[in-house]
Each structure stands twice: as C-alpha cells, then as structure tokens.
PAGUTI-843540 format. One line per field, with one value per atom (N, C-alpha, C, CB): x, y, z; atom name; chain. Coordinates in Angstrom, 3 decimals. Glycine has a CB too. Layout:
px	(X,...)
py	(Y,...)
pz	(Z,...)
atom	(CA,...)
mol	(A,...)
END
This chain:
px	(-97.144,-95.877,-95.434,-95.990,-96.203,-95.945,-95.759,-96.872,-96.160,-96.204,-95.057,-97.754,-94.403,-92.791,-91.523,-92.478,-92.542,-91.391,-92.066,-90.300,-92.081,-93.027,-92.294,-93.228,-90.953,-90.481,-90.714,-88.566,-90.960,-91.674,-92.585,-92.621,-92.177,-92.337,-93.599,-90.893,-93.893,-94.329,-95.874,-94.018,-96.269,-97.823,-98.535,-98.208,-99.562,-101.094,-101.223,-102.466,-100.704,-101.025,-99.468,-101.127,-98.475,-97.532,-97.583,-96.880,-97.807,-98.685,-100.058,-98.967,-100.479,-101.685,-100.831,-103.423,-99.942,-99.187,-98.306,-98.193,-98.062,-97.459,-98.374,-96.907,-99.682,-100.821,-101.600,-101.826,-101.441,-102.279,-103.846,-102.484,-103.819,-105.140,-104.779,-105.657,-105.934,-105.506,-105.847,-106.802,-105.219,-105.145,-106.132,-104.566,-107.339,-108.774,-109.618,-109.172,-109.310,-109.839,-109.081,-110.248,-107.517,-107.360,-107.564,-106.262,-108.084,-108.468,-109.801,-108.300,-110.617,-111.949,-112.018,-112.760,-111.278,-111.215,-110.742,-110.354,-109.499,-109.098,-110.391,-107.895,-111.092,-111.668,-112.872,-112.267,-113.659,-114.419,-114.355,-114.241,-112.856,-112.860,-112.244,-112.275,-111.178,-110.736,-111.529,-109.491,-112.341,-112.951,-112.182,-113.851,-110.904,-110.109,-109.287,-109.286,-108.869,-108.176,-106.764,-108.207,-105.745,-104.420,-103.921,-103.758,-103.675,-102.698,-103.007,-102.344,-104.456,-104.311,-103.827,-105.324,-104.320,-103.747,-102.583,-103.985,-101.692,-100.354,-99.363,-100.501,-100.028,-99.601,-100.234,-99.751,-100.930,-101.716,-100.553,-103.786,-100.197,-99.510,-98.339,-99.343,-97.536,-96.318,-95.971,-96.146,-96.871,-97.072,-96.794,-98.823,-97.497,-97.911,-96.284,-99.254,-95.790,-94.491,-93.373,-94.347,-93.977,-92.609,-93.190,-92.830,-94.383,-94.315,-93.833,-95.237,-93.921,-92.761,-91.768,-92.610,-90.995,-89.410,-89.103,-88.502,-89.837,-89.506,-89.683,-90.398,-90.568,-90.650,-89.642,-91.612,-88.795,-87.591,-86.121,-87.524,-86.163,-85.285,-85.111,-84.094,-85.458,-84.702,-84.804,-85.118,-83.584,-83.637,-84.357,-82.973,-84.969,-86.026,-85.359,-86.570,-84.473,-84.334,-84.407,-82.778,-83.902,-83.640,-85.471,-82.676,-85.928,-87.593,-88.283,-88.391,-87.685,-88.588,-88.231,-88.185,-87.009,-86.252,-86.360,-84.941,-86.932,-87.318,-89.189,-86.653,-89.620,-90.915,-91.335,-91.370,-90.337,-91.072,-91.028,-92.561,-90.770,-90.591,-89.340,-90.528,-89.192,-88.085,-87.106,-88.437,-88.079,-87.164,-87.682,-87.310,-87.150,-87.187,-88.053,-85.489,-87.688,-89.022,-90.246,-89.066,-90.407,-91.705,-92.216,-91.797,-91.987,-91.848,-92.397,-90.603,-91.601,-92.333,-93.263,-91.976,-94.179,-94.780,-95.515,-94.756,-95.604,-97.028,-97.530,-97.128,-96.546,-96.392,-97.301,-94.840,-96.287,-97.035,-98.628,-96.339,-98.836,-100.705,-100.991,-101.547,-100.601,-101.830,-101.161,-101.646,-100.651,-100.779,-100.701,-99.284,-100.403,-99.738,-99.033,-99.617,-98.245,-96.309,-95.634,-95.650,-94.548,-93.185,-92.954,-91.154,-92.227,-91.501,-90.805,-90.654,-89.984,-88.760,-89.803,-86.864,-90.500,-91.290,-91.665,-92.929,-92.567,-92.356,-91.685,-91.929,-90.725,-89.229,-89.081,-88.002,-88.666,-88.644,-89.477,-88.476,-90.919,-91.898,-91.742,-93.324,-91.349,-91.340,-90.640,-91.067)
py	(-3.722,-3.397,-4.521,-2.080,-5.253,-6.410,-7.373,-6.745,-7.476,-8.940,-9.075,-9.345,-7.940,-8.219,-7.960,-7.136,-7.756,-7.869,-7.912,-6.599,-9.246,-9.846,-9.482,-11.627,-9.085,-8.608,-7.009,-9.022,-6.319,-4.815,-4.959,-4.360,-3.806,-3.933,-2.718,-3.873,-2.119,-0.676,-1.103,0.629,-0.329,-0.143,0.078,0.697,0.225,0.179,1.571,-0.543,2.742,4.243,4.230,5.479,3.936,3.932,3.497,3.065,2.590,2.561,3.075,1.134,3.937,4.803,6.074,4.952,6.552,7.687,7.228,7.822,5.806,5.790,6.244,4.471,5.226,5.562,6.901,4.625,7.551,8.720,8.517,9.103,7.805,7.281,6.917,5.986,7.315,6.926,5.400,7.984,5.345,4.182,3.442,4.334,4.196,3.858,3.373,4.398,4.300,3.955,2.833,4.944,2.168,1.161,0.114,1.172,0.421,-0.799,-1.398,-0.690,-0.111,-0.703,-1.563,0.316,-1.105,-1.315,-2.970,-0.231,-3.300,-4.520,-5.994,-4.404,-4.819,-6.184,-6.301,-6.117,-5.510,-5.433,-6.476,-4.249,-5.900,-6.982,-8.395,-6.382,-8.188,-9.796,-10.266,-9.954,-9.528,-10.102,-10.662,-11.065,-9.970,-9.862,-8.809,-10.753,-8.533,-7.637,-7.671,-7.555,-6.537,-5.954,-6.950,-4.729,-7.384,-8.287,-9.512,-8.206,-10.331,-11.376,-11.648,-11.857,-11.006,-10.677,-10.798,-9.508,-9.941,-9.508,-10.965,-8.299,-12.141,-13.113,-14.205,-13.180,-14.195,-15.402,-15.106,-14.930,-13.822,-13.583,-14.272,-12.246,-14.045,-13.759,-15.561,-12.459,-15.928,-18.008,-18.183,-18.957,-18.027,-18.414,-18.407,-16.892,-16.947,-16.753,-17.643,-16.223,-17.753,-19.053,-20.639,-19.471,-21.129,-22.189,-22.337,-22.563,-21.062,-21.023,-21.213,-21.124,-20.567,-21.044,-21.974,-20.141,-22.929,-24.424,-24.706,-25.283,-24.970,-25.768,-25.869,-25.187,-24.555,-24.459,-24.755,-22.193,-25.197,-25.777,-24.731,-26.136,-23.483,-22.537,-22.762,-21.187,-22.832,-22.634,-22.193,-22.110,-22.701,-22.534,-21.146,-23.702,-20.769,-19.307,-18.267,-19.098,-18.466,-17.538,-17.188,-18.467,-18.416,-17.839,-17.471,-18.337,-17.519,-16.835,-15.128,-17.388,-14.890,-13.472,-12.914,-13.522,-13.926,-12.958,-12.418,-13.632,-13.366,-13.310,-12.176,-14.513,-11.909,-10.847,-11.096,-10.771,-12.245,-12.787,-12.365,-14.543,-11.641,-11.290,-12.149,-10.726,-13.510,-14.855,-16.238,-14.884,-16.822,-18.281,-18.857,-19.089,-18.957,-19.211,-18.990,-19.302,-17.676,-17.137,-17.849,-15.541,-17.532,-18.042,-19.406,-17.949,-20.645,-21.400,-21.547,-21.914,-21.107,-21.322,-21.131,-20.513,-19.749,-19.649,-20.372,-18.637,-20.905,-21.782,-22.871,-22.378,-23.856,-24.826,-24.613,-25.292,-23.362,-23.398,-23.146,-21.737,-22.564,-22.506,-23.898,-20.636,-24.703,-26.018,-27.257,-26.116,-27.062,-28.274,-29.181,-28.445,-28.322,-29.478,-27.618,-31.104,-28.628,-27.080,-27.015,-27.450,-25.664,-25.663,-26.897,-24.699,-27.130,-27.709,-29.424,-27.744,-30.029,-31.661,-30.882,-32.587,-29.691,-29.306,-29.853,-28.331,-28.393,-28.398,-30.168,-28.101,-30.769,-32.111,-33.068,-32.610,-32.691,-33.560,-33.103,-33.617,-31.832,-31.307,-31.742,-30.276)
pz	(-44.938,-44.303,-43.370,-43.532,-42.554,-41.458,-41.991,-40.527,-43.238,-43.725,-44.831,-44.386,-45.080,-45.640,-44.609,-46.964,-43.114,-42.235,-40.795,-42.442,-40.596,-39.642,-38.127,-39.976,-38.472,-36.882,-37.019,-36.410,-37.274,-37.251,-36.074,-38.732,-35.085,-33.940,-33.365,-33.394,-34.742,-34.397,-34.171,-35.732,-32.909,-32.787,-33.673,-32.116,-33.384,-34.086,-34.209,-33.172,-33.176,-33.373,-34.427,-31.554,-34.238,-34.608,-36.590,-33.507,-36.624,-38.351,-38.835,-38.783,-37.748,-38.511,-38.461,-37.645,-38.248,-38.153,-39.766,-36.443,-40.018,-41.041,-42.518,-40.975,-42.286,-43.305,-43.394,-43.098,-42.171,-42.148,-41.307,-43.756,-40.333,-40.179,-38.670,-41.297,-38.229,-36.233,-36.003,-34.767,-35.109,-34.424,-33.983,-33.574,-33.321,-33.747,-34.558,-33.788,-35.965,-36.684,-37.529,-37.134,-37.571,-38.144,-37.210,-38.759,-35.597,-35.040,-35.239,-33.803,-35.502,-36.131,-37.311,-36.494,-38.559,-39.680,-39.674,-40.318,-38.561,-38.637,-38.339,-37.578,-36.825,-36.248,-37.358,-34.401,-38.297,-39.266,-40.485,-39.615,-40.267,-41.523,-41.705,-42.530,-40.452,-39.808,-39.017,-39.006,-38.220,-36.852,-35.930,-37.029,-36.244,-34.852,-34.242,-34.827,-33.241,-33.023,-33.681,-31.792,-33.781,-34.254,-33.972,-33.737,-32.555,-32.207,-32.435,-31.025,-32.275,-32.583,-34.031,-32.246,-35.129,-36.414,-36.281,-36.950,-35.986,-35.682,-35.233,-34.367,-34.634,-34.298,-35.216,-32.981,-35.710,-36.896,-38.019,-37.643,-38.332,-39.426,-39.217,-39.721,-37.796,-37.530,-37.222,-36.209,-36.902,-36.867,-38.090,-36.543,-38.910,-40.502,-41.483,-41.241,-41.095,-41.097,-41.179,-40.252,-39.445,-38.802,-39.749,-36.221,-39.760,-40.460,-41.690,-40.484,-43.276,-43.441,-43.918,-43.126,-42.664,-42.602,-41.863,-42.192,-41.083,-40.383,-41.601,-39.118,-42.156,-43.743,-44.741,-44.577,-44.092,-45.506,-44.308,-46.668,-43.239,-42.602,-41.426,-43.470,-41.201,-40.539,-39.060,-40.921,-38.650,-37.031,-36.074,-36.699,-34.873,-34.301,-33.829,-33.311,-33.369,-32.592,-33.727,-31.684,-35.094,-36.265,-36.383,-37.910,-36.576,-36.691,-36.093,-36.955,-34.505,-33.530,-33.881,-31.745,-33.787,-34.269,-35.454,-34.238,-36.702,-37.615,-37.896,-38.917,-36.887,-36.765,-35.902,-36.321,-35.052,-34.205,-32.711,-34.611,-32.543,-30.776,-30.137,-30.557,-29.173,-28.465,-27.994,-27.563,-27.990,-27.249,-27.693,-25.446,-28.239,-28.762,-27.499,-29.018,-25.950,-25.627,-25.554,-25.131,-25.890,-25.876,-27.067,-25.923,-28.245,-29.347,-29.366,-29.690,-28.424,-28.210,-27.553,-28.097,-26.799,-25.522,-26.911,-23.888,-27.574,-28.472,-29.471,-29.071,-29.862,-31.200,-30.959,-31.529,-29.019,-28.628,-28.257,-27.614,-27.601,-26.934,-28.500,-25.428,-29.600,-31.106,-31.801,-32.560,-31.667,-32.852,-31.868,-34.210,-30.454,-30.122,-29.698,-30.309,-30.400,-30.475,-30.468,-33.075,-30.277,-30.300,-31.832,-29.328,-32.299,-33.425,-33.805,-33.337,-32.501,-33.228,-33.497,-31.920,-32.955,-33.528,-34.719,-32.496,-34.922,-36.385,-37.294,-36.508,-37.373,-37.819,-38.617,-36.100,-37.259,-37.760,-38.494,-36.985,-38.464,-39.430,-40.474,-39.232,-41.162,-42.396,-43.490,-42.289)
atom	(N,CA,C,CB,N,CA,C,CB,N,CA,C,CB,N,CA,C,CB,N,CA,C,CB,N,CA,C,CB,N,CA,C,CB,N,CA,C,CB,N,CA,C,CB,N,CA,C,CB,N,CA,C,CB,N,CA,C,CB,N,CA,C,CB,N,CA,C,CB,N,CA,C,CB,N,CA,C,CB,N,CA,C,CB,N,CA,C,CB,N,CA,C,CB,N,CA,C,CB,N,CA,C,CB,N,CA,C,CB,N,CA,C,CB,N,CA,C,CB,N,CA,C,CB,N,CA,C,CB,N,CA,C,CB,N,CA,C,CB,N,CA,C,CB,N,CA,C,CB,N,CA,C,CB,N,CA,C,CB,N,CA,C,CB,N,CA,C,CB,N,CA,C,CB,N,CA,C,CB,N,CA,C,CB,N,CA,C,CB,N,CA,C,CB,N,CA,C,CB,N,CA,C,CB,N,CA,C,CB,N,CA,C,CB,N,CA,C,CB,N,CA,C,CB,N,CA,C,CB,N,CA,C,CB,N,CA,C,CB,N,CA,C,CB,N,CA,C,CB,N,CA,C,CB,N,CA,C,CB,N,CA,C,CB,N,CA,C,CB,N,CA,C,CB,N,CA,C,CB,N,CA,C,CB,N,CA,C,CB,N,CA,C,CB,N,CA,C,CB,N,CA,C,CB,N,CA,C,CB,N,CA,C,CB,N,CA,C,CB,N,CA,C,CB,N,CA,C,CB,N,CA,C,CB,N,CA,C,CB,N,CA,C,CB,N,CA,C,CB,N,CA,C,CB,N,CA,C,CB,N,CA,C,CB,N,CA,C,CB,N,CA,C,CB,N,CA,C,CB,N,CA,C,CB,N,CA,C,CB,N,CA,C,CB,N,CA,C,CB,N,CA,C,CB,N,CA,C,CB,N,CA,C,CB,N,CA,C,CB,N,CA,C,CB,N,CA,C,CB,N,CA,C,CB,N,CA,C,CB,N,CA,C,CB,N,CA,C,CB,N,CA,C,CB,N,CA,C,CB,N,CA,C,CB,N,CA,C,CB)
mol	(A,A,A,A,A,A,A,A,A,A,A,A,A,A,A,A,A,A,A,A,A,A,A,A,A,A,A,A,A,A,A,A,A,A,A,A,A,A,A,A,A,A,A,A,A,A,A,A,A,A,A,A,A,A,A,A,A,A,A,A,A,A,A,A,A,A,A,A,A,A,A,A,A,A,A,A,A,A,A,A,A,A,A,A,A,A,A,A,A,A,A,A,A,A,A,A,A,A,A,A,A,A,A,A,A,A,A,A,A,A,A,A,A,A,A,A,A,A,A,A,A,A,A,A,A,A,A,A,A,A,A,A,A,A,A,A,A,A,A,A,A,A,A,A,A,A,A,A,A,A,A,A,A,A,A,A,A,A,A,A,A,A,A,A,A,A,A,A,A,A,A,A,A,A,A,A,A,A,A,A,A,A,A,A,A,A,A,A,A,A,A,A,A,A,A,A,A,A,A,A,A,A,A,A,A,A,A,A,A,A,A,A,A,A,A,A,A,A,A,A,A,A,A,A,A,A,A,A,A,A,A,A,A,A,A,A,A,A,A,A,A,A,A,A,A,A,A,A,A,A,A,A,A,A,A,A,A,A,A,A,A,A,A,A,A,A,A,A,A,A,A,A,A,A,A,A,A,A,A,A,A,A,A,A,A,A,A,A,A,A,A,A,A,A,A,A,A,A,A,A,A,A,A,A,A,A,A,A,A,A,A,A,A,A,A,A,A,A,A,A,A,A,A,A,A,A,A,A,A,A,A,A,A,A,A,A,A,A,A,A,A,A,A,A,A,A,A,A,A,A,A,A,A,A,A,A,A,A,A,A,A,A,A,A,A,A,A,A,A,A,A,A,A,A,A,A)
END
C-alpha cells in the first residue's frame, strides 16, 4: 500500500486496522524481517522514491510532496544527513 503511494500518511495501528492485524504485531513482523523499525522503513522507502523522480527531472518541492514530507525543507534536511548533498546537487548530477 506505501509503496504505490509513498505520501500515505496513515500509522502503523492505522494499516493494521487496514490488514486486520494490530499494530504490534505488524511492528514486530517489520523489525523481524527488515531489522528495522516502521518508520525507519517508512523513510528508506520514501528516499528511494524521491531518487526516482530527481532522476526523471522532478522538482525538488513536487518530490518532497509526493513522497510524504510536509515541507521541502524537511525533505531536505533528510535527504542531506542520509546521502550528503541536497536533492537539488542531486537533481543536477543526474
């Protein structure tokens, strides 16, 4: 479900209510088998996402907003502490 729509905003109890399964138990299930928690998941995906659509040209604010970030800066701050560089030196090496 997150990963054909990486701005889906709904909790972890909130999609075990969708699957039928508590929130508990899909937090166990995640760190088991990712060995990480919901959210860090939830943001590896939602990066992976944004790289992408920098790759296919898309605007640094459009990909923060379809990824799931409330704000193009936030967006960057995370982008920069996990690769580095900002989107947009990205963007531009691509």
């Amino acid at each position: 479900m997150l990963r054909s729509d990486p701005a889906d905003g709904r909790s972890l109890a909130e999609l075990g209510r969708q699957v039928g399964t508590s929130e508990r138990t899909l937090s166990r299930m995640i760190r088991r088998d990712l060995g990480m928690s919901f959210t860090q998941w939830r943001t590896q995906m939602r990066l992976h996402h944004a790289l992408v659509l920098l790759s296919e040209k898309t605007p640094v604010t459009s990909v923060a907003h379809q990824c799931g970030w409330s704000s193009a800066s936030t967006f960057i701050d995370v982008f920069r502490r996990t690769f580095g560089h900002t989107p947009g030196s990205h963007h531009n090496a691509v």
